[in-house]
Every structure is written in C-alpha cells, then in structure tokens.
C-alpha positions as CSV (number, residue, x, y, z in Angstrom):
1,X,-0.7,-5.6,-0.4
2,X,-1.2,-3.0,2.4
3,X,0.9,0.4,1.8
4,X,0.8,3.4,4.5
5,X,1.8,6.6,2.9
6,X,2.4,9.9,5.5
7,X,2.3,13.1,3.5
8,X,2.0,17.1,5.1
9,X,5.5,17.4,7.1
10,X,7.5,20.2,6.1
11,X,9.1,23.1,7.6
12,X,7.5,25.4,9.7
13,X,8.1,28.2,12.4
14,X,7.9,27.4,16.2
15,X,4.3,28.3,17.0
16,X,2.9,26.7,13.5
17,X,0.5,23.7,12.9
18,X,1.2,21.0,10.4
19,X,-1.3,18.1,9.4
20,X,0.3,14.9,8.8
21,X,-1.9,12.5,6.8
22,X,-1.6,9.0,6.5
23,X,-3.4,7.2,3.6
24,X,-3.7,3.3,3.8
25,X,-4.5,1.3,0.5
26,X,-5.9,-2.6,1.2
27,X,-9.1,-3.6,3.3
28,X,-7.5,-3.4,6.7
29,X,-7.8,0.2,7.7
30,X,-11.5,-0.6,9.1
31,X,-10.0,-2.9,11.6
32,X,-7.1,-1.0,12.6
33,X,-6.3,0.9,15.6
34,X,-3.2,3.6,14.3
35,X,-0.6,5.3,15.9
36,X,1.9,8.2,15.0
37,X,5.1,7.8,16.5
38,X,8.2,9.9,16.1
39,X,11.9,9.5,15.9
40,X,14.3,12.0,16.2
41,X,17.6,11.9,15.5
42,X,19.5,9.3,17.7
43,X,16.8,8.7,20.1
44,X,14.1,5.8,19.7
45,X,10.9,6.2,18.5
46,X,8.3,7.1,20.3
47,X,4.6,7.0,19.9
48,X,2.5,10.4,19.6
49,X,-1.0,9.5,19.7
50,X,-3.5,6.5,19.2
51,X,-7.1,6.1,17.8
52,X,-8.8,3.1,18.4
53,X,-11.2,1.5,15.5
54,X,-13.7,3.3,17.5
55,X,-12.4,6.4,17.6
56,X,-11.2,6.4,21.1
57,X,-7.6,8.5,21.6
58,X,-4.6,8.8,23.7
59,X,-2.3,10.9,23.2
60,X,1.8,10.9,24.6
61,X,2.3,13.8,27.4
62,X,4.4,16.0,24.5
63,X,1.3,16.3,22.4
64,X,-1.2,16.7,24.7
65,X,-3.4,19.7,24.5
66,X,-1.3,21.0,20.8
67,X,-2.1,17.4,19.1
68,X,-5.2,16.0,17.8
69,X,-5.8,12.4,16.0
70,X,-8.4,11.7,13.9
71,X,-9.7,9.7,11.2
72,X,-11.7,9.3,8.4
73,X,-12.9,5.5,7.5
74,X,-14.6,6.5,4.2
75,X,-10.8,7.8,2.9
76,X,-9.2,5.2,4.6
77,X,-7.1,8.0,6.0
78,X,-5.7,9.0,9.7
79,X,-4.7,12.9,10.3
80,X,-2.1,14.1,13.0
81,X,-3.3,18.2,13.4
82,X,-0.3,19.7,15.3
83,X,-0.5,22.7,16.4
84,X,2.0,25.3,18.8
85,X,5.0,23.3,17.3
86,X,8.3,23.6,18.8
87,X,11.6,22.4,18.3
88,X,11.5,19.7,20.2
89,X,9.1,18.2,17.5
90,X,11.7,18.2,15.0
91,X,11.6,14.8,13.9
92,X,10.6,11.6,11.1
93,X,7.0,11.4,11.9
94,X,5.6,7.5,11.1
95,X,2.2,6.0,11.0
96,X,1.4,2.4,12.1
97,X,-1.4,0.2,11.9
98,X,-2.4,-2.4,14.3
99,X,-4.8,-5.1,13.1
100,X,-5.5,-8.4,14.9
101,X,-4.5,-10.7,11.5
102,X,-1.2,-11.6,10.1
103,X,1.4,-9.6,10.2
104,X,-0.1,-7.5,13.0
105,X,1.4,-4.3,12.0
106,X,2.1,-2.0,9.0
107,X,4.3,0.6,8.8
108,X,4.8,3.7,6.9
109,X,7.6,5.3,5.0
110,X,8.0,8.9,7.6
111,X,7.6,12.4,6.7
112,X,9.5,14.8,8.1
113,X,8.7,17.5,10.3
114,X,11.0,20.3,11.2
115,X,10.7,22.9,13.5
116,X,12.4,25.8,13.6
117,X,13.0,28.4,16.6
C-alpha cells in the first residue's frame, strides 16, 4: 500500500523558509511525477510546484523565485524549500503523486503552514 506523509510545516515569521518533506513508502515513487498543492481556508486547492520523474519543474506564479522542488529518488522523498514566506502562504500544504498505473494518484495527509505578519 502506497502512503504519502508531509512533515516540516509549522509556524514561522513573514520573511522565513520552511521545508516541507514528503516521504512516499511502496515502489511507485520512481515513476511518479509530484506536486505540492495548497489549500487555504475556503478557497480550492491549488498546485505549488511540479517535478517530473526526470527532474524537470514548474512552479505556480506565487512561488516562483521564493519556491524550490526537489527530490531525492534514493529516500523516496520530495522537498518543497520555501523561502520569503508571507501570509498569503498560510495554508494546508499537500503532496501528490502521479503515476501512469491504477489508481493514478496518491495523496497525502497536509501539513500546515502558517504565516505570520
């Protein structure tokens, strides 16, 4: 069974840096492309950034240039580095994984992040 797990949100100060981590346990983390989304409260979720299976990334225009994906395929991990934080980042932060076999996607529990001014 496939289980994503976010860890590293917390509270910080506007101007900060946080680094969300994202641990997946089963054999599909070498074949999927991840994305962090966000959803703050009572608005949809939104995705942050992507990072392909080969490492390619794209990024969402409020992250750009204070946001950095990356991942690590040996630790089966994927790391949001967020840095400048505002309060407009205030929000459930969520990893996904995208793989091209049944069910397609997996989802993680959410970590908070909270920004204050």
């Amino acid at each position: 069974q496939v289980q994503l797990v976010e860890s590293g949100g917390g509270l910080v100060q506007a101007g900060g840096s946080l680094r969300l981590s994202c641990a997946a346990s089963g054999r599909i983390f070498s074949i999927a492309a991840m994305r962090w989304y966000r959803q703050a409260p009572g608005k949809q979720r939104d995705v942050v950034a992507t990072i392909t299976t080969g490492g390619s990334t794209n990024y969402a225009s409020s992250g750009k240039g204070r946001f950095t994906i990356s991942r690590d395929n040996a630790k089966n991990t994927v790391y949001l580095q967020m840095n400048s934080l505002k309060p407009e980042d205030t929000a459930v932060y969520y990893c996904r994984a995208a793989v091209p076999i049944y069910p397609f996607e997996y989802w993680g529990q959410g970590t908070q992040v909270t920004v204050s001014s």
